[in-house]
C-alpha positions as CSV (number, residue, x, y, z in Angstrom):
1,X,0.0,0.0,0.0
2,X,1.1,3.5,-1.0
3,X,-0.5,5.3,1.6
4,X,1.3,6.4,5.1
5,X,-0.3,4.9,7.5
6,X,-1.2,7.0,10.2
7,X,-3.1,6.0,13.9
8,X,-4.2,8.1,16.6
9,X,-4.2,7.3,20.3
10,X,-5.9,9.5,22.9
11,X,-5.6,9.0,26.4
12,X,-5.1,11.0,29.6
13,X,-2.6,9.7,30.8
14,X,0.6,10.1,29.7
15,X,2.4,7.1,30.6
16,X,-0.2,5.5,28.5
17,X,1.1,7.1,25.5
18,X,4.4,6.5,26.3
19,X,3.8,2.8,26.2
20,X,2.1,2.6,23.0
21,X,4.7,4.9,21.2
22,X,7.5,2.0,22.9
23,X,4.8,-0.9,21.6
24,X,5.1,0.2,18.1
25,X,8.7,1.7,17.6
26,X,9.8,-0.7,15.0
27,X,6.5,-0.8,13.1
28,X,6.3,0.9,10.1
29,X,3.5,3.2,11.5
30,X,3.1,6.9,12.6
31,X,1.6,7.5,15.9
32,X,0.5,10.7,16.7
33,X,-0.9,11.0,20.5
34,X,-3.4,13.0,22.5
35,X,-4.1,13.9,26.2
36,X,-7.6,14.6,25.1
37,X,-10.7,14.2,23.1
38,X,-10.4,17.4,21.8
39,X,-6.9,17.5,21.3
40,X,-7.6,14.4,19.6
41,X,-10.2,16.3,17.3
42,X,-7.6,19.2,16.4
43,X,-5.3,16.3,15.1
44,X,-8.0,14.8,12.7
45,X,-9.0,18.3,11.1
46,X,-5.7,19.1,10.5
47,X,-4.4,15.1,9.2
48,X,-5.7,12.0,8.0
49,X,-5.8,8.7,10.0
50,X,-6.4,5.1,9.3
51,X,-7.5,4.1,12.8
52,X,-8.1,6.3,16.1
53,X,-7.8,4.2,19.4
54,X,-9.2,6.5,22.3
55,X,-9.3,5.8,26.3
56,X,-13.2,5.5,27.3
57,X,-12.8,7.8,30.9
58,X,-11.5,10.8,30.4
59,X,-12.1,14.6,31.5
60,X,-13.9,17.1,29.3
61,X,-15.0,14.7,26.1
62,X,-14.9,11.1,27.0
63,X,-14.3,8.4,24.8
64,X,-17.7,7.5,23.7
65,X,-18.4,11.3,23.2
66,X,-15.1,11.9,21.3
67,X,-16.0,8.4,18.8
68,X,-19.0,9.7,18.2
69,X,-17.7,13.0,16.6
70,X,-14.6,11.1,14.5
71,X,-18.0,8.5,13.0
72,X,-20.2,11.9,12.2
73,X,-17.1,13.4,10.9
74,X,-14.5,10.7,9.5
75,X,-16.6,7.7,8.8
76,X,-13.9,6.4,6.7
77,X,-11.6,6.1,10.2
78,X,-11.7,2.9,12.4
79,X,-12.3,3.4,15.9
80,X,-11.1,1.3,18.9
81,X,-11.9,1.7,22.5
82,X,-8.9,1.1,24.9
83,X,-9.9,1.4,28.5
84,X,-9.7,-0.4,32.0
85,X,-13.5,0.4,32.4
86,X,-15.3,-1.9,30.6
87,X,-18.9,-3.1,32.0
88,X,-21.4,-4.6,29.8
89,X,-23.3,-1.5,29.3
90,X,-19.8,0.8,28.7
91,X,-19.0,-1.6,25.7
92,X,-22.9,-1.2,23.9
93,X,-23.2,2.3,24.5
94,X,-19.3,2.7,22.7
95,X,-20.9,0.2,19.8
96,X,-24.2,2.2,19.1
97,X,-22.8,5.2,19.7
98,X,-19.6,5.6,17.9
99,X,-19.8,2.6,15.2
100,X,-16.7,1.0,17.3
101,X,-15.0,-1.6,15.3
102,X,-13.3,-3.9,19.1
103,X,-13.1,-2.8,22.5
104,X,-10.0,-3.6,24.1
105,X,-9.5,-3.7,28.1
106,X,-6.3,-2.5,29.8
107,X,-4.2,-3.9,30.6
108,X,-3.8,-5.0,27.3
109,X,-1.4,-7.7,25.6
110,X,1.0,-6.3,23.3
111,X,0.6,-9.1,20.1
112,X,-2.6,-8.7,20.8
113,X,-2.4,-5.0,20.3
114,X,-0.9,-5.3,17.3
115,X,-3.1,-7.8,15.8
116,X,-6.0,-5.9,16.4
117,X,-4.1,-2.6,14.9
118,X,-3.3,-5.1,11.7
119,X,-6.8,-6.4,11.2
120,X,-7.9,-2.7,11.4
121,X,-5.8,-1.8,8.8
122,X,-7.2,-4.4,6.5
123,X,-11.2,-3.2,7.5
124,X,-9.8,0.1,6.8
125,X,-8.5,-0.5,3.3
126,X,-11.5,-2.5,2.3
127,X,-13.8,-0.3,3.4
128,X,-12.0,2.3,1.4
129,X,-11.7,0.4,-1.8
130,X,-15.5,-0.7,-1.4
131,X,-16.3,3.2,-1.2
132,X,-14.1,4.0,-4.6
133,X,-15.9,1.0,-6.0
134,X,-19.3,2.1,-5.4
135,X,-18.4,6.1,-6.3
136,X,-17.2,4.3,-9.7
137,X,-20.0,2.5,-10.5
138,X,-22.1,5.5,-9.4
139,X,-20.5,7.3,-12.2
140,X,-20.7,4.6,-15.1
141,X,-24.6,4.4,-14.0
142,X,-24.6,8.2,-14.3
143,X,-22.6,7.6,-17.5
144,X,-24.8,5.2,-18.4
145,X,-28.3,6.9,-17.8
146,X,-26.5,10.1,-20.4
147,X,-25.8,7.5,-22.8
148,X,-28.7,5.8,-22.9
149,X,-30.7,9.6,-23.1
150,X,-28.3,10.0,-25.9
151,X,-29.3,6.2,-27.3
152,X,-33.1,7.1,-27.1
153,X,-32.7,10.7,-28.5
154,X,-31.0,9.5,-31.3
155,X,-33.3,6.4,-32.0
156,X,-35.8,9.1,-31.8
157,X,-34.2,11.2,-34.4
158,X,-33.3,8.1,-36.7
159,X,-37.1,6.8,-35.9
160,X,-38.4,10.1,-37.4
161,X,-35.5,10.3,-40.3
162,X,-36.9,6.8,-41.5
163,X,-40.6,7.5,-40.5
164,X,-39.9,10.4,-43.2
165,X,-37.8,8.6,-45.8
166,X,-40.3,6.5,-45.9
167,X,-43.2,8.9,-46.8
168,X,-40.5,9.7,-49.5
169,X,-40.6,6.4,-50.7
170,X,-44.1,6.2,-50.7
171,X,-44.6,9.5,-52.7
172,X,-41.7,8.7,-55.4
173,X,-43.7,5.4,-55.4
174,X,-47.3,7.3,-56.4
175,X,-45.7,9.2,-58.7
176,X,-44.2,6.2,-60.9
177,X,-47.6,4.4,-60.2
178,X,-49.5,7.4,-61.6
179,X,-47.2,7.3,-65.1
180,X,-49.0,5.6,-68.0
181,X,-45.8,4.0,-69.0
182,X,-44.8,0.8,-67.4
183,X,-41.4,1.7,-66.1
184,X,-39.0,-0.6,-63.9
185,X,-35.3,-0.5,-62.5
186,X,-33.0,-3.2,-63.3
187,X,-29.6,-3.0,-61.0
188,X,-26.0,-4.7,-61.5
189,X,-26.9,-8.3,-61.1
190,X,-30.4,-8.0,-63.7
191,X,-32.6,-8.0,-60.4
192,X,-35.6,-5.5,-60.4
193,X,-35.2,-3.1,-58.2
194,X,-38.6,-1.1,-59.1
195,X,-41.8,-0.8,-60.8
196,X,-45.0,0.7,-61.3
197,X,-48.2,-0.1,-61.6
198,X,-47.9,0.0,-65.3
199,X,-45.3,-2.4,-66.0
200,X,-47.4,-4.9,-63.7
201,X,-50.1,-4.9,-65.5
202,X,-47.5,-5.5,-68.4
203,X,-46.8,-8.3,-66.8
204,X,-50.2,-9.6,-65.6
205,X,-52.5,-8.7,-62.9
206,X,-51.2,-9.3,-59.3
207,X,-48.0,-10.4,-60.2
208,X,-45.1,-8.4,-58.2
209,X,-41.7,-8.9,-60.0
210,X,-39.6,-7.0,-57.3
211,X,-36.8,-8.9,-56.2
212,X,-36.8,-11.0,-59.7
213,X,-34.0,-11.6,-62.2
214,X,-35.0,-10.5,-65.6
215,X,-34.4,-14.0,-66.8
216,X,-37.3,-15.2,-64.9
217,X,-39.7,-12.7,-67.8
218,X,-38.0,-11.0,-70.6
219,X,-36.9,-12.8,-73.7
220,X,-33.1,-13.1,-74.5
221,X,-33.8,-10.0,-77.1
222,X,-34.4,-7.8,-74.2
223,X,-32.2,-8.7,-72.2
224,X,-29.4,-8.2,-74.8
225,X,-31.3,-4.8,-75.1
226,X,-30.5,-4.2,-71.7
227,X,-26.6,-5.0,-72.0
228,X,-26.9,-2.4,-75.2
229,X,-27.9,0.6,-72.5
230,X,-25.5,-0.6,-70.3
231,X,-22.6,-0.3,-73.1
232,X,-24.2,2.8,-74.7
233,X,-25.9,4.6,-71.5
234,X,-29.2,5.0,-73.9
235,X,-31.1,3.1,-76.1
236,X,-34.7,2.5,-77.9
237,X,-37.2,0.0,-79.7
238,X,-40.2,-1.8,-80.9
239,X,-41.0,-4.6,-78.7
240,X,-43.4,-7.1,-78.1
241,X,-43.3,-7.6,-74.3
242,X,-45.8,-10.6,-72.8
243,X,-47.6,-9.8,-75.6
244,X,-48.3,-6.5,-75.8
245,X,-46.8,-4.5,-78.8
246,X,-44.6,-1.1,-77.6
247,X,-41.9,1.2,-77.6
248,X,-39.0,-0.1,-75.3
249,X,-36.6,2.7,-74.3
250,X,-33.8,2.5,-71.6
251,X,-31.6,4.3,-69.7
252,X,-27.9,3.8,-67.7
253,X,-28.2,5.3,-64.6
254,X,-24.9,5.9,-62.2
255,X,-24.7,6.8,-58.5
256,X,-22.0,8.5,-56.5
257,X,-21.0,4.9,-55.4
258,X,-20.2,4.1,-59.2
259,X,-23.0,1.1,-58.7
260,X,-25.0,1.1,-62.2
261,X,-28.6,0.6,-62.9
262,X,-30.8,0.5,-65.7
263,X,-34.3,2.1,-66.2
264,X,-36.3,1.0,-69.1
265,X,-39.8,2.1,-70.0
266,X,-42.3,0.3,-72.0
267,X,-45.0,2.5,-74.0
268,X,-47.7,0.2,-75.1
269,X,-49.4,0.3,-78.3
270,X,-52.3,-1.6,-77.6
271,X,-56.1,0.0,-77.2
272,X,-55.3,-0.9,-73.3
273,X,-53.1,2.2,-72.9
């Protein structure tokens, strides 16, 4: 661990400090000591401690008292009670009162001591690392929330762009429907990309040829009249298509993409136009 580990005793007695400063001379902790509660509390404004072991009976604050105000204040902080006084009802009151993590009676044992000090160090850290954990995933859930605002705002937008692409569509298709000339769109591989109404009834009442190859219902002339507006980007001709007699005319169409498509239109001759 990076972090300089730092533990505050507080006690009245003097000789008491002395002792614990002796107790943990080769450990590689800083103790910082108080004669008081509040002296204690003037230490914690002005540093930061791991763990703050305080004497129960003492004048002015007492230990209870004093724990109380480092739990309302420095949550974060373990507390341990060190006293000779220790009665049933002294150790619940210092457990509800100021969230104490072990009460230890004088006199105390040294390993014992130290233990204690070690396995307060480890709730300390834990308890930190569970606080950073849950202020992380407080902000990916805030995170989160934005980008799923952001999600539905655009889904929104996209919902609204295709809602009104489509009413294109639909429009571009009413206007090729309402032109007396059957017309359809051949793309790259021969499959029909469009048609109106015109060039299905061309091809017989009902019948949708979207999605067809031209194989499947023009004759080998046509479709080496197709090839002829591909090479030549325009074309026309008398046809007989499914029977009907007509003027066949085509255009090459190009988009940005360089993909190529063909457009022909069929003018019927017939007394059905």
């Amino acid at each position: 661990m990076n972090e300089e580990i730092k533990i505050l005793f507080v006690d009245d007695e003097q000789n008491v400090l002395n002792a614990i400063n002796r107790i943990f001379i080769d450990e590689d902790y800083t103790i910082v000591t108080a004669t008081s509660g509040q002296e204690g509390l003037e230490h914690l404004k002005e540093d930061t401690f791991q763990i703050v072991v305080s004497d129960y009976r003492m004048p002015g604050l007492n230990g209870i008292q004093f724990l109380r105000e480092v739990y309302n204040n420095w949550p974060e902080t373990v507390r341990i009670v060190l006293s000779g006084y220790a009665d049933v009802a002294t150790i619940v009151e210092a457990l509800n009162e100021g969230q104490i993590y072990k009460f230890i009676p004088k006199p105390w044992n040294d390993n014992d001591l130290k233990i204690t000090i070690s396995n307060a160090l480890e709730r300390y850290f834990l308890y930190k690392k569970n606080m950073e954990l849950t202020k992380e995933l407080s902000k990916k859930n805030e995170d989160l929330e934005k980008l799923n605002i952001q999600l539905n705002k655009l889904l929104e937008e996209k919902s609204a762009n295709l809602e009104f692409r489509s009413k294109i569509v639909d429009t571009y298709q009413n206007i090729l429907d309402a032109i007396p000339v059957g017309i359809v769109g051949i793309d790259s591989t021969n499959m029909i990309a469009l048609c109106n109404s015109s060039w299905t009834a061309i091809m017989g009442k009902g019948w949708c040829c979207l999605g067809e190859t031209v194989d499947n219902f023009l004759k080998e002339e046509e479709i080496y009249f197709i090839e002829k507006v591909r090479r030549e980007k325009t074309a026309k001709k008398k046809a007989v298509i499914c029977g009907i007699p007509g003027t066949l005319s085509g255009s090459l169409m190009k988009r940005d993409n360089d993909q190529e498509g063909v457009i022909l239109a069929f003018d019927r001759e017939d007394d059905l136009t």
